[in-house]
N, C-alpha and C positions, 0 to 999 in steps of 0.2 A: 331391521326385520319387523315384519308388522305381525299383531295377531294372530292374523288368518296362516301367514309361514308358520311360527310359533304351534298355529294346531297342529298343522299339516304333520310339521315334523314330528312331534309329538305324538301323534297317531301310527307314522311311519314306524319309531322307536317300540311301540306297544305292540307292533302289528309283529316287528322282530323277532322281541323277546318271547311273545306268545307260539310262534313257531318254535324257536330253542326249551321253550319248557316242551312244548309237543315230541321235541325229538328226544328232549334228555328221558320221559317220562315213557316213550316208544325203548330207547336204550337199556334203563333199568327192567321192562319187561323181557326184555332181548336175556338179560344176567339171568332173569328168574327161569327162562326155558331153555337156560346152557346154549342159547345162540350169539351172544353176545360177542361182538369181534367177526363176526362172517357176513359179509359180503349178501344183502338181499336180493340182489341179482344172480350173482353165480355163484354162493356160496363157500367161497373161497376165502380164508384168512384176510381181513382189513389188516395191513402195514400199521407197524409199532408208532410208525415218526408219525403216521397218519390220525392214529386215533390217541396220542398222548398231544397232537393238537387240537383234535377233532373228538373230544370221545364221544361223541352222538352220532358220529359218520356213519349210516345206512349202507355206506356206497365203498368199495374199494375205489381206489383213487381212476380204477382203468374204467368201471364200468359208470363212474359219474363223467367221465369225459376226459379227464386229464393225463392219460396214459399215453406212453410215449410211442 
């Protein structure tokens, strides 16, 4: 791998992690106004198994797309 991948990817990494602070730091706002855990679209309970792997999940599993 040359440099230029070496940036690449290294930018990709930071581009990440910078999203996951956005959302954990979106999530801890969520706790402070008793929203935390509901669904930004429909307002409905976010799933246990969902957000004990997910805890910054904005989305219920159904209305980010993945609902059956």
């Amino acid at each position: 791998m040359d440099a230029l991948q070496q940036q690449a990817m290294a930018r990709a990494g930071q581009r990440s992690l910078h999203g996951r602070l956005s959302r954990c730091v979106s999530a801890l706002a969520a706790v402070d106004r008793g929203e935390y855990g509901l669904c930004r679209a429909c307002d409905e309970p976010i799933g246990y198994r969902r957000l004990a792997a997910y805890p910054e999940a904005p989305l219920c599993i159904e209305c980010q797309g993945g609902g059956r």
